[in-house]
VOFIKOL-474866 format. One record per residue (C-alpha): x, z negated, y negated; residue in three letters; residue number from 1. Coordinates in steps of 0.001 Angstrom, whole numbers. Each point is the difference from the previous one (the first is absolute). Example, Ala and Ser with C-alpha at 12.3 -4.5 7.8 and 13.67 -1.06 7.14 Angstrom:
2
@x 12300&z -7800&y 4500&residu Ala&num 1
@x 1370&z 660&y -3440&residu Ser&num 2
***
This chain:
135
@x 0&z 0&y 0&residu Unk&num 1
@x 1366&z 737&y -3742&residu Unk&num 2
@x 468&z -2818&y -1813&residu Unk&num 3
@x -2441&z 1034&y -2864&residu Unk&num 4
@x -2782&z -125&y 2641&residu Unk&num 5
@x 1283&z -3714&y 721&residu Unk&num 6
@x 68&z -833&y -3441&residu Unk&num 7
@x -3509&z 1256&y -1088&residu Unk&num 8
@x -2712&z -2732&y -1266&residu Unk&num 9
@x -3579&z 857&y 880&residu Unk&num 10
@x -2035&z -1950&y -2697&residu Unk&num 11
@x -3283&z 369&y 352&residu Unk&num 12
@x -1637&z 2955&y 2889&residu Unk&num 13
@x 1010&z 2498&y 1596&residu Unk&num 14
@x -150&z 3523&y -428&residu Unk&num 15
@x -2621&z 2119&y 1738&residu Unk&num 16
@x 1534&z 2165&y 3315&residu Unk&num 17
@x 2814&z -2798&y 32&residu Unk&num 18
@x 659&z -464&y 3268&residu Unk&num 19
@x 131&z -4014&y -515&residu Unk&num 20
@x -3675&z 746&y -1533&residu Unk&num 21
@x -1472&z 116&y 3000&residu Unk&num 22
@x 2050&z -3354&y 1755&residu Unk&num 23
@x -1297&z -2166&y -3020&residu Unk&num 24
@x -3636&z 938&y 144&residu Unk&num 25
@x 323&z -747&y 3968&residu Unk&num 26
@x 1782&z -3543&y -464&residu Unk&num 27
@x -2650&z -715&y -3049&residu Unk&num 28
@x -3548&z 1260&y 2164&residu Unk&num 29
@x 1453&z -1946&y 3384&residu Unk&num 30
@x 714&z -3173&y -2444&residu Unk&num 31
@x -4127&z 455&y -1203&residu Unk&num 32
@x -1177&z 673&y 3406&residu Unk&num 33
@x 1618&z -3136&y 1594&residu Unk&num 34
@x -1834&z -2310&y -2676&residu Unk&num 35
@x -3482&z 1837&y 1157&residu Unk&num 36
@x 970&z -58&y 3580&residu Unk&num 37
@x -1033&z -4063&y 140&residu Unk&num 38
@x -3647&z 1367&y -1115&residu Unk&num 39
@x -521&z 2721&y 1958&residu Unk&num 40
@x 53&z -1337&y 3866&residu Unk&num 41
@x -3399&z 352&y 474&residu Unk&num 42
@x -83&z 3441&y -1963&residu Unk&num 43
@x 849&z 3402&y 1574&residu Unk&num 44
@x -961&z 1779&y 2936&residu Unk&num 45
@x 1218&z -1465&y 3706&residu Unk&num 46
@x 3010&z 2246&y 1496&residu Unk&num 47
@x 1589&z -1427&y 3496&residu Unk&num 48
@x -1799&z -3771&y -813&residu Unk&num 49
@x 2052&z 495&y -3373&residu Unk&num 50
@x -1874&z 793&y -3374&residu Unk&num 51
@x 1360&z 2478&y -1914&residu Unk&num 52
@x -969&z 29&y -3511&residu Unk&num 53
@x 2445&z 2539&y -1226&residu Unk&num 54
@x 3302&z 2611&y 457&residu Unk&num 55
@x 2310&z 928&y -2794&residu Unk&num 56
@x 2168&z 3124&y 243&residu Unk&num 57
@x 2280&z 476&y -3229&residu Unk&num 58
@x -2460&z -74&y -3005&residu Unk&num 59
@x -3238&z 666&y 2321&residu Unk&num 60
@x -2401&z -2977&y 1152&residu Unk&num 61
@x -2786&z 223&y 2693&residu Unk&num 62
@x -2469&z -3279&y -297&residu Unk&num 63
@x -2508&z -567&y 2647&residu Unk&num 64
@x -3134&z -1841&y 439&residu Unk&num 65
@x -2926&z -503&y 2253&residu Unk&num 66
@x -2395&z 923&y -3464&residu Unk&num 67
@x -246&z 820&y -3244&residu Unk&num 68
@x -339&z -3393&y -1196&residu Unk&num 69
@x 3006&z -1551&y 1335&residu Unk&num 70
@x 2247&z 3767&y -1058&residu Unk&num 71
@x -1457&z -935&y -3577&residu Unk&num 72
@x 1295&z -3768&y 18&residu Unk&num 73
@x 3429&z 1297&y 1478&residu Unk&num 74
@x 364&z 2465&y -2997&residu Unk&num 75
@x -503&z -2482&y -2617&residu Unk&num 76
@x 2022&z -2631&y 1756&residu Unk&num 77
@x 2869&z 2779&y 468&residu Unk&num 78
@x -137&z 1227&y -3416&residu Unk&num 79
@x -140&z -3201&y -1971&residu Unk&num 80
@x 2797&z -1354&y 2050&residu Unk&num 81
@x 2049&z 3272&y -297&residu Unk&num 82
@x -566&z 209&y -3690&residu Unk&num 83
@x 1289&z -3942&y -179&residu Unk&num 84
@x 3096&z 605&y 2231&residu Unk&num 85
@x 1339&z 3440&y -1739&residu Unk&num 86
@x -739&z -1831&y -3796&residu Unk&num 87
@x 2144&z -2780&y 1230&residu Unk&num 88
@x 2848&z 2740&y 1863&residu Unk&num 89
@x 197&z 1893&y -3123&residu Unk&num 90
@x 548&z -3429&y -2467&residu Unk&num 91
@x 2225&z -1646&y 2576&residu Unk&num 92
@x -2432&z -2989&y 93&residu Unk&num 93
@x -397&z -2157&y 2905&residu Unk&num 94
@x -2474&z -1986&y 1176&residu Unk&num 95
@x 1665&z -3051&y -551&residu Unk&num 96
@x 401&z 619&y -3854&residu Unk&num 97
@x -3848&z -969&y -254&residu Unk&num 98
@x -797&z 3047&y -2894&residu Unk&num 99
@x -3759&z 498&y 223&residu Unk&num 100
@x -872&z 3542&y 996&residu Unk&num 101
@x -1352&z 576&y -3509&residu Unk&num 102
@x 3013&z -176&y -1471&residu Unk&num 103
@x 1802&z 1738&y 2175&residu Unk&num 104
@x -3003&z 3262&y -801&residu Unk&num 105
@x 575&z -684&y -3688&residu Unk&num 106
@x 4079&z 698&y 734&residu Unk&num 107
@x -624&z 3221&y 2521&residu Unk&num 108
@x -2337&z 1706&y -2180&residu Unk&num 109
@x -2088&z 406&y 3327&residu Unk&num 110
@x -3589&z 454&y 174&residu Unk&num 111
@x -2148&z -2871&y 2752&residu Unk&num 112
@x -714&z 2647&y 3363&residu Unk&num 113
@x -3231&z -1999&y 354&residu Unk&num 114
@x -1392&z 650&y -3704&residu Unk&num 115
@x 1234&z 3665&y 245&residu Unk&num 116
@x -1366&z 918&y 3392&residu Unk&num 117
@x -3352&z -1941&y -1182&residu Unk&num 118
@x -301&z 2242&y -3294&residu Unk&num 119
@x 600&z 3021&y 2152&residu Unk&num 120
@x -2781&z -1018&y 2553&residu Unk&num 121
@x -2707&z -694&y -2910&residu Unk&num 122
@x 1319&z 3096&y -1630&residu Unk&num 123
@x -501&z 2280&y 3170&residu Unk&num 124
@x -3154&z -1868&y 273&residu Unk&num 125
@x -1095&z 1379&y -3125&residu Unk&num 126
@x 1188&z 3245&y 661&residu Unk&num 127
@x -2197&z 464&y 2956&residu Unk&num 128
@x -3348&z -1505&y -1292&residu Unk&num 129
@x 423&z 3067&y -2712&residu Unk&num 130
@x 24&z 2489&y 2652&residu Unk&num 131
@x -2891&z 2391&y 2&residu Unk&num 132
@x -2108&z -868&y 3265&residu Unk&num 133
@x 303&z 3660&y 1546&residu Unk&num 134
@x 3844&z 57&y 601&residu Unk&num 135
***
């Protein structure tokens, strides 16, 4: 290895198509879906007397569920615990720093998943209940 590579200070992210990229979005999604995993025993479909609630390949995730119901709670649990994990990757903030998750929004600039999917839901909502009746 050159010794500018060995040298080099990564700040803050990595660039997209970076091969490391793809490594710390792994290591960060595995660290979110071990603090879910405690939750989810009962969730899941039954595989071999195991229950498999989900498989990861690179950036792809497959969740399953015996209904609708319990695939709905395993998005929002996934997404709110996702969005708290990556806020607290990209700040360098652990757990035991106590920072409330409010402040660590107000530092990332990022918007709550759950109030932006729920905006998108009413607003699809709304876009269907304007639909003319013969489509």
């Amino acid at each position: 290895m050159s010794k500018a590579f060995l040298k080099s200070k990564i700040d803050k992210g990595v660039k997209q198509g970076d091969p490391l990229s793809l490594k710390l979005f792994a290591s960060t999604l595995e660290h979110a879906f071990r603090k879910l995993a405690a939750g989810w025993e009962n969730r899941g479909v039954e595989v071999g007397g195991s229950r498999l609630t989900n498989l990861r390949s690179a950036d792809d995730i497959v969740l399953f569920s015996t209904s609708a119901t319990e695939l709905e709670s395993i998005l929002q649990q996934l997404s709110t615990v996702c969005q708290r994990v990556m806020e607290r990757s990209i700040l360098g903030v652990k757990l035991t720093d106590r920072i409330r998750n409010s402040i660590l929004r107000s530092k990332t600039k990022v918007a709550d998943v759950a109030l932006t999917a729920a905006k998108l839901k009413w607003d699809w909502a709304g876009h269907i209940c304007r639909m003319p009746n013969d489509l």
